[in-house]
PDB file of the backbone (N, CA, C, O) and the ligand in Angstrom, with CONECT records:
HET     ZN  A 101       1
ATOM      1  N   UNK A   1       0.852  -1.204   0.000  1.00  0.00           N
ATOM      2  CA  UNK A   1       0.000   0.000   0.000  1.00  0.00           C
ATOM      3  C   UNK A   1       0.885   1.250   0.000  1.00  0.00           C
ATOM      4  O   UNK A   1       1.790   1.295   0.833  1.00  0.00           O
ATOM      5  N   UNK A   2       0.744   2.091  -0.702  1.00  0.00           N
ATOM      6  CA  UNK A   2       1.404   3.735  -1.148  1.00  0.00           C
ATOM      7  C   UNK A   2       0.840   4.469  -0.422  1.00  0.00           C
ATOM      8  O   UNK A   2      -0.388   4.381  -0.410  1.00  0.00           O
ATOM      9  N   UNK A   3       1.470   5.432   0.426  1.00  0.00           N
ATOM     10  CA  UNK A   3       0.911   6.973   1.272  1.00  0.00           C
ATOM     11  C   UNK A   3       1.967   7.986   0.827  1.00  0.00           C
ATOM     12  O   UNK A   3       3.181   7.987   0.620  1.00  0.00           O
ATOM     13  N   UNK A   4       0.761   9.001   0.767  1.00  0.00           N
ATOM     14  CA  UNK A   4       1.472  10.138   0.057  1.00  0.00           C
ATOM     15  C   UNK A   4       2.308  10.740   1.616  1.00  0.00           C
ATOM     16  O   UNK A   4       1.648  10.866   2.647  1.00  0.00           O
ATOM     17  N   UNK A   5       3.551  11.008   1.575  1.00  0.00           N
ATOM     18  CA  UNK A   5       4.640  11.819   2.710  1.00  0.00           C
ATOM     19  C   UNK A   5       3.288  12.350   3.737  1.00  0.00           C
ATOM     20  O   UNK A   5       3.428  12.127   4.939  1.00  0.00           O
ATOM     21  N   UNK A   6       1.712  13.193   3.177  1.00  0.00           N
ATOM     22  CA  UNK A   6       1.306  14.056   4.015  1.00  0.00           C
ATOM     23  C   UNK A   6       0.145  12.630   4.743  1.00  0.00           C
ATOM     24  O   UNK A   6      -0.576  12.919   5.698  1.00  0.00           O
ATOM     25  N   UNK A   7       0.129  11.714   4.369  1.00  0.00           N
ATOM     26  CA  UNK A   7      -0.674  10.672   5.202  1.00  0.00           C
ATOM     27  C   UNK A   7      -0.077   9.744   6.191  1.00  0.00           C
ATOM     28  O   UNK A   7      -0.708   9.177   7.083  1.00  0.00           O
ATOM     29  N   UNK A   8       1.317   9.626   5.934  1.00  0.00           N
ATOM     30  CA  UNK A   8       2.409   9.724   6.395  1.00  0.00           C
ATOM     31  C   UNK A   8       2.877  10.366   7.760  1.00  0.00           C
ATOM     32  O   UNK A   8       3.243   9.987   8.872  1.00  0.00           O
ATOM     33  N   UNK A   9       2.730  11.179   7.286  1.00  0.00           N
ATOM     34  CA  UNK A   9       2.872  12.504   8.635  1.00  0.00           C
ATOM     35  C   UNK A   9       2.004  12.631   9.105  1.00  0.00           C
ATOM     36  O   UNK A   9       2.219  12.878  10.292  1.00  0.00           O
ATOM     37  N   UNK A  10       0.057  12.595   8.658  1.00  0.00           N
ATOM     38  CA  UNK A  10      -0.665  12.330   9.791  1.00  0.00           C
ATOM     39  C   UNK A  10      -0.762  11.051  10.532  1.00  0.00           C
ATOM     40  O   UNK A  10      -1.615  11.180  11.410  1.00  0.00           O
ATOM     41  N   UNK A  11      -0.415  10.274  10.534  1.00  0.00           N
ATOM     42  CA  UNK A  11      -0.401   8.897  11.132  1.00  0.00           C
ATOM     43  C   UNK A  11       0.751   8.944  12.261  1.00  0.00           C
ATOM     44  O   UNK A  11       0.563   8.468  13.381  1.00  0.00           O
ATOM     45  N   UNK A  12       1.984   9.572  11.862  1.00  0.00           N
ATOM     46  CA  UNK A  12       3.036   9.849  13.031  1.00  0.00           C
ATOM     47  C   UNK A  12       2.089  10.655  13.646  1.00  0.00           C
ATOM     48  O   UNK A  12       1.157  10.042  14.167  1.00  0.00           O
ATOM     49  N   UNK A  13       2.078  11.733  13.718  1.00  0.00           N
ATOM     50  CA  UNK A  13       1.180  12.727  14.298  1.00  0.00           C
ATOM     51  C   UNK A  13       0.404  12.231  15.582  1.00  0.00           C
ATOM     52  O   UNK A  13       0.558  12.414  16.789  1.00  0.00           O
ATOM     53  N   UNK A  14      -0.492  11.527  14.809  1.00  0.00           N
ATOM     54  CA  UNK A  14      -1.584  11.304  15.810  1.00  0.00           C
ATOM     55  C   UNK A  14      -1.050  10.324  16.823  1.00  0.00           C
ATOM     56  O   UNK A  14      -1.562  10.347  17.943  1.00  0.00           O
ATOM     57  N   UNK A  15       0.197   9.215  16.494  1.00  0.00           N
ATOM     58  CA  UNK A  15       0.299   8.390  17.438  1.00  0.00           C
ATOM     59  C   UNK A  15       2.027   8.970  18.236  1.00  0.00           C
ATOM     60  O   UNK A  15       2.945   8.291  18.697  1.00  0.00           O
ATOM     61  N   UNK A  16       1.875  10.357  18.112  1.00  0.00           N
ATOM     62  CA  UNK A  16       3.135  11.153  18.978  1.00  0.00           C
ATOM     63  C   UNK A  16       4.512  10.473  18.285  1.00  0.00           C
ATOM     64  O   UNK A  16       5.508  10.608  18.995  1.00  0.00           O
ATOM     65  N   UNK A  17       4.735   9.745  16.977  1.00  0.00           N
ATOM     66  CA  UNK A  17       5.585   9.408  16.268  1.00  0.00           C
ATOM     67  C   UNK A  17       6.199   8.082  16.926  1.00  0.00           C
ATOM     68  O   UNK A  17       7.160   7.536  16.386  1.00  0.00           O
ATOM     69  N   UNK A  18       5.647   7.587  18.065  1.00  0.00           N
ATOM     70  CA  UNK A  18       5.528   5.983  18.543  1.00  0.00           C
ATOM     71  C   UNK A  18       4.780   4.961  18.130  1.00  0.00           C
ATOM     72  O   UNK A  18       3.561   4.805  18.205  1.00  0.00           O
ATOM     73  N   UNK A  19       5.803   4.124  17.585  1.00  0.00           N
ATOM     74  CA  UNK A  19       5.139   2.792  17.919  1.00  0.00           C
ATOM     75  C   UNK A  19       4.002   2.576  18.886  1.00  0.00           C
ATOM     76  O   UNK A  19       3.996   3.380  19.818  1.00  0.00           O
ATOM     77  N   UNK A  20       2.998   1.640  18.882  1.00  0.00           N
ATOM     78  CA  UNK A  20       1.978   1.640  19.407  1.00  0.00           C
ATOM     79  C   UNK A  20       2.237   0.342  20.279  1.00  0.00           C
ATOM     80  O   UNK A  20       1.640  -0.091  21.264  1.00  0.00           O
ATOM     81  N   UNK A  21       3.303  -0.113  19.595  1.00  0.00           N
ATOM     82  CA  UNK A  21       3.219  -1.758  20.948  1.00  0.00           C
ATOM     83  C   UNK A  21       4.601  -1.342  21.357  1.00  0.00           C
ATOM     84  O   UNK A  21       5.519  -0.630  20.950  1.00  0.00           O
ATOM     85  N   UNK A  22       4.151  -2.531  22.863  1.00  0.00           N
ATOM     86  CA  UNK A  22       5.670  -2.466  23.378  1.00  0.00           C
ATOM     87  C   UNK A  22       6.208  -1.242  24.075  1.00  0.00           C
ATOM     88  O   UNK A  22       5.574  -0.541  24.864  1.00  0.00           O
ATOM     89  N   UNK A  23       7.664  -1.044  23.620  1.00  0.00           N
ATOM     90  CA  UNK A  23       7.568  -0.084  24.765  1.00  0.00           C
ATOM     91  C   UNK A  23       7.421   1.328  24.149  1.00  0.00           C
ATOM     92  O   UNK A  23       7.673   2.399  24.701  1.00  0.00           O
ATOM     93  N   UNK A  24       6.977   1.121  22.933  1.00  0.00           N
ATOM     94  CA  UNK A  24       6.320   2.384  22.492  1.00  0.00           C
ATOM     95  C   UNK A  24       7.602   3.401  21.839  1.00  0.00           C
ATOM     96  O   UNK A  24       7.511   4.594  22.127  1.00  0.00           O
ATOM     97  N   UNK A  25       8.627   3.024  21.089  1.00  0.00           N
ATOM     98  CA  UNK A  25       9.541   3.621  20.398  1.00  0.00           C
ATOM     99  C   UNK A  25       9.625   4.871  20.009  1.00  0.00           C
ATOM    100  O   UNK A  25       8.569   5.361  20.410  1.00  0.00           O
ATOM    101  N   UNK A  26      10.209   5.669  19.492  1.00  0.00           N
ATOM    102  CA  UNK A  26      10.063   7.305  18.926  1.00  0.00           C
ATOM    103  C   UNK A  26      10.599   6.498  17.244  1.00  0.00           C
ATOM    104  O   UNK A  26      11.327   5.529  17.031  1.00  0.00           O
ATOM    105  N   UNK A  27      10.029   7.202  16.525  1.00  0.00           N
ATOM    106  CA  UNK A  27      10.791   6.570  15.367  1.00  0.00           C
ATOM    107  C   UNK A  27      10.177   7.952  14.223  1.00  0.00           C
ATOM    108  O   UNK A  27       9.108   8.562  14.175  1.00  0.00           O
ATOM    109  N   UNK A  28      11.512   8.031  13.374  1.00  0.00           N
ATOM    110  CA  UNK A  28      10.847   9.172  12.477  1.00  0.00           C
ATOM    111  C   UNK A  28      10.441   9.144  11.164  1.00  0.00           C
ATOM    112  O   UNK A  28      11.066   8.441  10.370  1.00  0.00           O
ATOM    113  N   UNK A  29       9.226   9.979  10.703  1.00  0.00           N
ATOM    114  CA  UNK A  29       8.238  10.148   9.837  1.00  0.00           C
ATOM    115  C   UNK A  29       9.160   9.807   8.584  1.00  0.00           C
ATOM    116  O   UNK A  29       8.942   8.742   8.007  1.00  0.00           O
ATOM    117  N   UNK A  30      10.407  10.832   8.022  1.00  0.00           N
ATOM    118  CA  UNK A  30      11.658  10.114   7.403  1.00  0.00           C
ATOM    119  C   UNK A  30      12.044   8.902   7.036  1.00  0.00           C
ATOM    120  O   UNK A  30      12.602   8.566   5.992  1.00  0.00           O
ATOM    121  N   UNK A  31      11.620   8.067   8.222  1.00  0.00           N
ATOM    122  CA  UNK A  31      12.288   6.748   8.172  1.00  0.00           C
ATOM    123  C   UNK A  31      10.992   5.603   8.065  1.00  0.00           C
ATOM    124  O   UNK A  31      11.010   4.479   8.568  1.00  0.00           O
ATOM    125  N   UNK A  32       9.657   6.324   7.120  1.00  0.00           N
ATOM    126  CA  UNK A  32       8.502   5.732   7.209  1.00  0.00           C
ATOM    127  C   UNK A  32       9.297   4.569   6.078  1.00  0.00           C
ATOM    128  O   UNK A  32      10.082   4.888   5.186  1.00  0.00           O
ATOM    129  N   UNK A  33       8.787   3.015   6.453  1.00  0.00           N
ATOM    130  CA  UNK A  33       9.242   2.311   5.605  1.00  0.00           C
ATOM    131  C   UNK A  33      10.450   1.360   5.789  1.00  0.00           C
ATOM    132  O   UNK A  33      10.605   0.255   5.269  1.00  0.00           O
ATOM    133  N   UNK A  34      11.065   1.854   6.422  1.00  0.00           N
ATOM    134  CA  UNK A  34      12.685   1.562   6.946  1.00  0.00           C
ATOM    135  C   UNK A  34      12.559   0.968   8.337  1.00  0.00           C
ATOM    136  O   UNK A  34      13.040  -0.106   8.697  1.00  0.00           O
ATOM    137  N   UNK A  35      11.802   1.864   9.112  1.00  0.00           N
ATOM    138  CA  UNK A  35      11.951   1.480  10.702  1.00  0.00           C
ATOM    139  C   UNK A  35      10.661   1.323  11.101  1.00  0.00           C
ATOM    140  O   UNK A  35      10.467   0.556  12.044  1.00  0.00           O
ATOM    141  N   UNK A  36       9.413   2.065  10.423  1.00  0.00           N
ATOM    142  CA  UNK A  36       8.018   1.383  10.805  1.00  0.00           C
ATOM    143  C   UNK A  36       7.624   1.384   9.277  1.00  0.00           C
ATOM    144  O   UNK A  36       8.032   1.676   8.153  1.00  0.00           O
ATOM    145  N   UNK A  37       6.191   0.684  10.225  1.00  0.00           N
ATOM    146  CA  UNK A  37       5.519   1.109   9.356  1.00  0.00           C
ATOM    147  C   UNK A  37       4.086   1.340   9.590  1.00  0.00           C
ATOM    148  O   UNK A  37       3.738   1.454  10.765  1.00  0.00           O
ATOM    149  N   UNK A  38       3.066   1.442   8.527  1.00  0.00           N
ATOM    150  CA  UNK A  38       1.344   1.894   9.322  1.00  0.00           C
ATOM    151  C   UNK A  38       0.799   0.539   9.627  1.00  0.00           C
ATOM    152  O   UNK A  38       0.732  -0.024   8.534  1.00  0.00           O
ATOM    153  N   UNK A  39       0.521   0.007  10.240  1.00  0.00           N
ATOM    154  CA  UNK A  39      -0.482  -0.899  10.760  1.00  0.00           C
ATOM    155  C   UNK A  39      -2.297  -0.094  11.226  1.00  0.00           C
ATOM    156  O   UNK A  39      -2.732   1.056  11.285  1.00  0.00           O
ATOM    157  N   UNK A  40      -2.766  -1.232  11.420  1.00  0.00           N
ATOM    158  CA  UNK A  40      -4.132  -1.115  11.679  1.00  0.00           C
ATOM    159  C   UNK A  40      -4.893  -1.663  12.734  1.00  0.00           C
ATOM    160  O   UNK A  40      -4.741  -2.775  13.239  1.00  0.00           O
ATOM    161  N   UNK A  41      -5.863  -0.655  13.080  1.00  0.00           N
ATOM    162  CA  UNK A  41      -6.475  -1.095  14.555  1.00  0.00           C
ATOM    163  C   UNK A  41      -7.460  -2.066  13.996  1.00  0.00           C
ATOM    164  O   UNK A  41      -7.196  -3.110  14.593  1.00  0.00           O
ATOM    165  N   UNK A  42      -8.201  -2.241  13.384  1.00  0.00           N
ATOM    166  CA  UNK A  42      -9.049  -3.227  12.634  1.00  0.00           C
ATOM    167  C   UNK A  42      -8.262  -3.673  11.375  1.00  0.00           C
ATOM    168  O   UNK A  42      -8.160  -2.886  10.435  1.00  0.00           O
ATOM    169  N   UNK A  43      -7.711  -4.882  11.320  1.00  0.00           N
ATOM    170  CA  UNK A  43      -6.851  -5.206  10.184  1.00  0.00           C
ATOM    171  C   UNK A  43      -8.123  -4.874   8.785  1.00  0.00           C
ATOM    172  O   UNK A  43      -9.352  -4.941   8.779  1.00  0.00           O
ATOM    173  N   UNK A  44      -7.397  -4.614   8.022  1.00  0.00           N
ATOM    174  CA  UNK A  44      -8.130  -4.646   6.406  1.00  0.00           C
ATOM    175  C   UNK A  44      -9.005  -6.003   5.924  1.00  0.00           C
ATOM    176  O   UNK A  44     -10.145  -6.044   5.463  1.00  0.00           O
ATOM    177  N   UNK A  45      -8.115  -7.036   6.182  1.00  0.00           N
ATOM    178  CA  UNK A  45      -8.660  -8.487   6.549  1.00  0.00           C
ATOM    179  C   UNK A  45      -9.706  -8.643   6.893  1.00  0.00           C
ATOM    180  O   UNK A  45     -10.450  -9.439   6.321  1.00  0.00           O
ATOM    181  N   UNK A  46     -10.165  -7.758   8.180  1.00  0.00           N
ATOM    182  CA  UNK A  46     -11.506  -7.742   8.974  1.00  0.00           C
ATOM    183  C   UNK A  46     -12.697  -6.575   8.436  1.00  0.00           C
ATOM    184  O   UNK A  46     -13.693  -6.048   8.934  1.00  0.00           O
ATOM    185  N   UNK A  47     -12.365  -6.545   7.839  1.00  0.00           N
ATOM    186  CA  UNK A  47     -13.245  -5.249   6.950  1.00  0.00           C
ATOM    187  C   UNK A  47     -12.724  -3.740   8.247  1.00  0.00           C
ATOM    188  O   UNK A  47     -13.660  -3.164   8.801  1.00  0.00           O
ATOM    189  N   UNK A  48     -11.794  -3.448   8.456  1.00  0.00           N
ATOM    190  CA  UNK A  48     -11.171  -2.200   9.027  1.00  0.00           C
ATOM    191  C   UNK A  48     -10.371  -1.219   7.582  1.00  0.00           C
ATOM    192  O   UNK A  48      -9.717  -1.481   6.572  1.00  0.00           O
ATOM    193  N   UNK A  49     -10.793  -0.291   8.113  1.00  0.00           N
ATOM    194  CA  UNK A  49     -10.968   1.123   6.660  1.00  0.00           C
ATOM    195  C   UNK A  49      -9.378   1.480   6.615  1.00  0.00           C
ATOM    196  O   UNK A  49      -8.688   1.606   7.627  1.00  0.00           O
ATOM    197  N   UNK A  50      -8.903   1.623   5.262  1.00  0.00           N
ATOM    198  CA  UNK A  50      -7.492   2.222   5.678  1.00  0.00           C
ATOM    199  C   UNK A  50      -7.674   3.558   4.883  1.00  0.00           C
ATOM    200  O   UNK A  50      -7.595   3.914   3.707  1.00  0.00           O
ATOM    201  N   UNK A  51      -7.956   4.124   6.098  1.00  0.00           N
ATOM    202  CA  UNK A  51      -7.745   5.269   6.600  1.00  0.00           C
ATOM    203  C   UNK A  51      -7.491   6.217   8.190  1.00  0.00           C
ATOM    204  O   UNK A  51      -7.616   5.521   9.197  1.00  0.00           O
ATOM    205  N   UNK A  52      -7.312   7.010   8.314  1.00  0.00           N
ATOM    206  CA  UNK A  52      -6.603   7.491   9.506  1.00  0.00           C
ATOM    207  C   UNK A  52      -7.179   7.093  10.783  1.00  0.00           C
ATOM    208  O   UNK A  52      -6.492   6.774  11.753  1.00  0.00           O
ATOM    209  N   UNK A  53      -8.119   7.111  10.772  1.00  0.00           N
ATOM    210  CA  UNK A  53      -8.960   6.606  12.313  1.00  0.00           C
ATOM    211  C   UNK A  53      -8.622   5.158  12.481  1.00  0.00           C
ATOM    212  O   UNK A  53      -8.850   4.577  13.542  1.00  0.00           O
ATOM    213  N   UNK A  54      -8.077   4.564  11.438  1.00  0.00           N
ATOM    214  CA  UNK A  54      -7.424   2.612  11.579  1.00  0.00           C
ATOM    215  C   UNK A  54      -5.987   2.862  11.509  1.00  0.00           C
ATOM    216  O   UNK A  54      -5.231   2.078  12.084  1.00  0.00           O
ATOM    217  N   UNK A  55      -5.718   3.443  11.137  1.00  0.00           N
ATOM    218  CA  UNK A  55      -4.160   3.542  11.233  1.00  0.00           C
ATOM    219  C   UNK A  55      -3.343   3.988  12.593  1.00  0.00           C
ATOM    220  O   UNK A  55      -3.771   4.829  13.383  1.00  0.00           O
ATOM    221  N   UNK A  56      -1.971   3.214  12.748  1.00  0.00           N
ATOM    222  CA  UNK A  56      -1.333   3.068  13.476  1.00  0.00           C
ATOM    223  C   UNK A  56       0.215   3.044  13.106  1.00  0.00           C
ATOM    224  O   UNK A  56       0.752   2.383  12.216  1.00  0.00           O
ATOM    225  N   UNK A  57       0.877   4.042  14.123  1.00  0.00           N
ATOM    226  CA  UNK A  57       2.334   3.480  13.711  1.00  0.00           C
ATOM    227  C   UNK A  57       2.650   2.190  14.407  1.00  0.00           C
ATOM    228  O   UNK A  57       2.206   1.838  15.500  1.00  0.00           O
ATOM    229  N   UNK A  58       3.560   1.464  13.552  1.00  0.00           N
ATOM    230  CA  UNK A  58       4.357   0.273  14.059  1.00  0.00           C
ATOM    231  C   UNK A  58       5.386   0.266  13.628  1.00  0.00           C
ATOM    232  O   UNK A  58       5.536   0.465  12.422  1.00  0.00           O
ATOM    233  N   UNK A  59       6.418   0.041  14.435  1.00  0.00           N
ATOM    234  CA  UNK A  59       7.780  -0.031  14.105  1.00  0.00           C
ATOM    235  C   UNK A  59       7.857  -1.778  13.328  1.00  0.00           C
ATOM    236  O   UNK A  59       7.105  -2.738  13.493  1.00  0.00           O
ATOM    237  N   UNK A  60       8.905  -1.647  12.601  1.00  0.00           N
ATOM    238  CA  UNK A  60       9.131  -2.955  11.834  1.00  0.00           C
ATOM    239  C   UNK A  60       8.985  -4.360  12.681  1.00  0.00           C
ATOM    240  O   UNK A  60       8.352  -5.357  12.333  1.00  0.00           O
ATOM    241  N   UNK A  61       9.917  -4.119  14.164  1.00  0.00           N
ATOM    242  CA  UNK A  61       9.853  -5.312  14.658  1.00  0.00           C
ATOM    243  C   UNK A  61       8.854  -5.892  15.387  1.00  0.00           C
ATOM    244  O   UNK A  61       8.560  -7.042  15.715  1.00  0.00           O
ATOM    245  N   UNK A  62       8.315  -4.565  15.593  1.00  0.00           N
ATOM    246  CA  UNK A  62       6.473  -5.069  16.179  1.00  0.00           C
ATOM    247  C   UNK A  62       5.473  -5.815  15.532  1.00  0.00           C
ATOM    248  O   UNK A  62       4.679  -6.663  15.937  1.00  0.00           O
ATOM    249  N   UNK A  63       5.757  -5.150  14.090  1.00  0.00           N
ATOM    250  CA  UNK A  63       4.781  -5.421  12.882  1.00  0.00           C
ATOM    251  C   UNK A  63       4.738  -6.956  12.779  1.00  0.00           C
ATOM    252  O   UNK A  63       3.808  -7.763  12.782  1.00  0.00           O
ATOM    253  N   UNK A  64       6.735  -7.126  12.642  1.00  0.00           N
ATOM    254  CA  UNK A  64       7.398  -8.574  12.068  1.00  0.00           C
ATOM    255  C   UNK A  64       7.297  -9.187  13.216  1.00  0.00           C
ATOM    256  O   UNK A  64       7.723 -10.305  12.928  1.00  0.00           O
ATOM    257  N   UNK A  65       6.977  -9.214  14.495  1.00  0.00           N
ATOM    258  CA  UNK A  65       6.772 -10.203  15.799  1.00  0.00           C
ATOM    259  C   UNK A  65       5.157 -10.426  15.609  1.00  0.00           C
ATOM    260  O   UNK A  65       4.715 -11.544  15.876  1.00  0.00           O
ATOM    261  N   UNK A  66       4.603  -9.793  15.330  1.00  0.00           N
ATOM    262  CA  UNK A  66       2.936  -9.761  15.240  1.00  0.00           C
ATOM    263  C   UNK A  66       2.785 -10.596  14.712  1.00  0.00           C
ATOM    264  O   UNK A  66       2.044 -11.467  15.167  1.00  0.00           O
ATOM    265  N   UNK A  67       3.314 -10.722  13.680  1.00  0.00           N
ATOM    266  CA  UNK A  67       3.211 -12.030  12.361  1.00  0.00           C
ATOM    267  C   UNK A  67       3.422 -13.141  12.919  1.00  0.00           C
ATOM    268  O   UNK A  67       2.659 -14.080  13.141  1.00  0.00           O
ATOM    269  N   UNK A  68       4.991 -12.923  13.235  1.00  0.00           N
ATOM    270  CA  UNK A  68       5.628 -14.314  13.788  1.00  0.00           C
ATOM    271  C   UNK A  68       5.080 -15.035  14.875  1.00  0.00           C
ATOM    272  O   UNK A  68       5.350 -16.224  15.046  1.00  0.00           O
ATOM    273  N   UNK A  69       4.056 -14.166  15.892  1.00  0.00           N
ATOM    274  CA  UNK A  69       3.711 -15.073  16.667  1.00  0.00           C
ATOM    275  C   UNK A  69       2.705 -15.589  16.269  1.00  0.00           C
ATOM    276  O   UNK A  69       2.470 -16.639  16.867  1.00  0.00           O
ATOM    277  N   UNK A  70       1.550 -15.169  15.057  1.00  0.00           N
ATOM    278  CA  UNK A  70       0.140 -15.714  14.617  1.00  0.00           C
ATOM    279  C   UNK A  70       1.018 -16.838  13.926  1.00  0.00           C
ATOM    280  O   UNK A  70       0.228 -17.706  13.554  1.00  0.00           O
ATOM    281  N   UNK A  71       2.399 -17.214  13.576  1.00  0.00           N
ATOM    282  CA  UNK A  71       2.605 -18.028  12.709  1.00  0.00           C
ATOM    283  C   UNK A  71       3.375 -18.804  13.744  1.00  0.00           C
ATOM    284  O   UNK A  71       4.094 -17.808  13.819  1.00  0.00           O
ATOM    285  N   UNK A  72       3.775 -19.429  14.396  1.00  0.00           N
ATOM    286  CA  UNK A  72       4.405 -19.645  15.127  1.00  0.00           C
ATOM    287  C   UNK A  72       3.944 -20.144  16.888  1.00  0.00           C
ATOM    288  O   UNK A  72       4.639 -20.652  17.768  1.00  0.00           O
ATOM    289  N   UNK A  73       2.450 -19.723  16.875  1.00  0.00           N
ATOM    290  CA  UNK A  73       1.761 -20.134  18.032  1.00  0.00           C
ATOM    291  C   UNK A  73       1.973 -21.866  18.445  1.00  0.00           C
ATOM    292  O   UNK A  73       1.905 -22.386  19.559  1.00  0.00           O
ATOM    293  N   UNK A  74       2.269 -22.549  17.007  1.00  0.00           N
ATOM    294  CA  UNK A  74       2.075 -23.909  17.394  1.00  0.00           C
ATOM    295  C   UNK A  74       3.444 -24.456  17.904  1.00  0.00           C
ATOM    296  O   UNK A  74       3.432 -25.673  17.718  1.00  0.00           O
ATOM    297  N   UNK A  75       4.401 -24.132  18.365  1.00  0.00           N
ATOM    298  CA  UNK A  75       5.980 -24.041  18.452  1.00  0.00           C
ATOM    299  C   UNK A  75       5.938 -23.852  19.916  1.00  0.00           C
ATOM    300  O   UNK A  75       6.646 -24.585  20.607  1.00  0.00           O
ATOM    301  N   UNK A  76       4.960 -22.674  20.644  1.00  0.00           N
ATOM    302  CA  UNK A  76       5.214 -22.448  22.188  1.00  0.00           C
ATOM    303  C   UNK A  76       4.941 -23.777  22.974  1.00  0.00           C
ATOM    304  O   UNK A  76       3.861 -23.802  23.566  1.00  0.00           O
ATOM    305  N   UNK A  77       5.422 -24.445  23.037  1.00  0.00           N
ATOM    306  CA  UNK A  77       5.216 -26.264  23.563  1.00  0.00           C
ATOM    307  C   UNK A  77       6.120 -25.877  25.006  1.00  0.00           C
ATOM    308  O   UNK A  77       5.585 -25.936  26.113  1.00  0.00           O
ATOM    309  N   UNK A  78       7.671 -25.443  24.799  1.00  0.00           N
ATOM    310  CA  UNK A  78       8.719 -25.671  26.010  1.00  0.00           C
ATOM    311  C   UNK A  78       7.800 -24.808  27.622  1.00  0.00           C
ATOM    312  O   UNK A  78       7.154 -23.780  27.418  1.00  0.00           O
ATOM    313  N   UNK A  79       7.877 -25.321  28.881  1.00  0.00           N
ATOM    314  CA  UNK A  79       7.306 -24.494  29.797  1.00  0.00           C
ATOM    315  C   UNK A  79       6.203 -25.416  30.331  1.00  0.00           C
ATOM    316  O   UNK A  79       5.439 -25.219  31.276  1.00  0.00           O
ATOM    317  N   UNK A  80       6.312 -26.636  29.377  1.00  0.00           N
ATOM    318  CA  UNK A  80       5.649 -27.560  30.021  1.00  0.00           C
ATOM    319  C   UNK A  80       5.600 -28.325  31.603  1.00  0.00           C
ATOM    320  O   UNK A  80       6.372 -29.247  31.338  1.00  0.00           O
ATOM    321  N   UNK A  81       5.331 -28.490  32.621  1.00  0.00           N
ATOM    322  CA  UNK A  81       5.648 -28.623  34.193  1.00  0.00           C
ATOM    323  C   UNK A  81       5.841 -30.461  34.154  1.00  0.00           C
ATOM    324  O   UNK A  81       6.107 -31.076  35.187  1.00  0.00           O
TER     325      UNK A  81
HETATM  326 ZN    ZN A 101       7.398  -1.275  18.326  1.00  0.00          ZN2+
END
C-alpha cells in the first residue's frame, strides 16, 4: 500500500511518532518504511478502513513479531511442568 509523505505525517502525528506496541519507540516520519511502518487497529482483513482513524504506527519489529507469533503459536510447547 502507497501513502502520500502528508498521510504519512498524519499517522506519526496522531500516534506522537511511537510505535503503538511495546515499549512504544520514537521513530521518524523520514524513516517511514525503513523502521516502521502503518499498521491497523481493525486489520483490512476484517473489513477495518485504511484510513486514519485505523491507522497506526508500528515499528518494523512489532509489525514482524505480530506475524511471527500468529505463525508460530504452534511451536510455544517448552514451559511444560
Ligand atoms: Zn514497536
Amino acid at each position: 500500500m502507497a501513502y502520500t509523505p502528508k498521510e504519512i505525517l498524519a499517522v506519526w502525528h496522531k500516534c506522537n511518532g511511537r510505535c503503538v506496541y511495546g515499549e512504544r519507540i520514537l521513530v521518524k516520519p523520514e524513516e517511514y518504511s525503513i523502521t516502521w511502518e502503518i499498521d491497523y487497529a481493525i486489520p483490512l482483513s476484517k473489513e477495518g478502513k485504511d484510513d486514519l482513524p485505523n491507522q497506526l504506527v508500528a515499528c518494523i519489529k512489532h509489525n514482524r513479531q505480530k506475524g511471527a507469533r500468529q505463525r508460530d503459536s504452534s511451536d510455544v510447547g517448552y514451559g511444560a511442568t
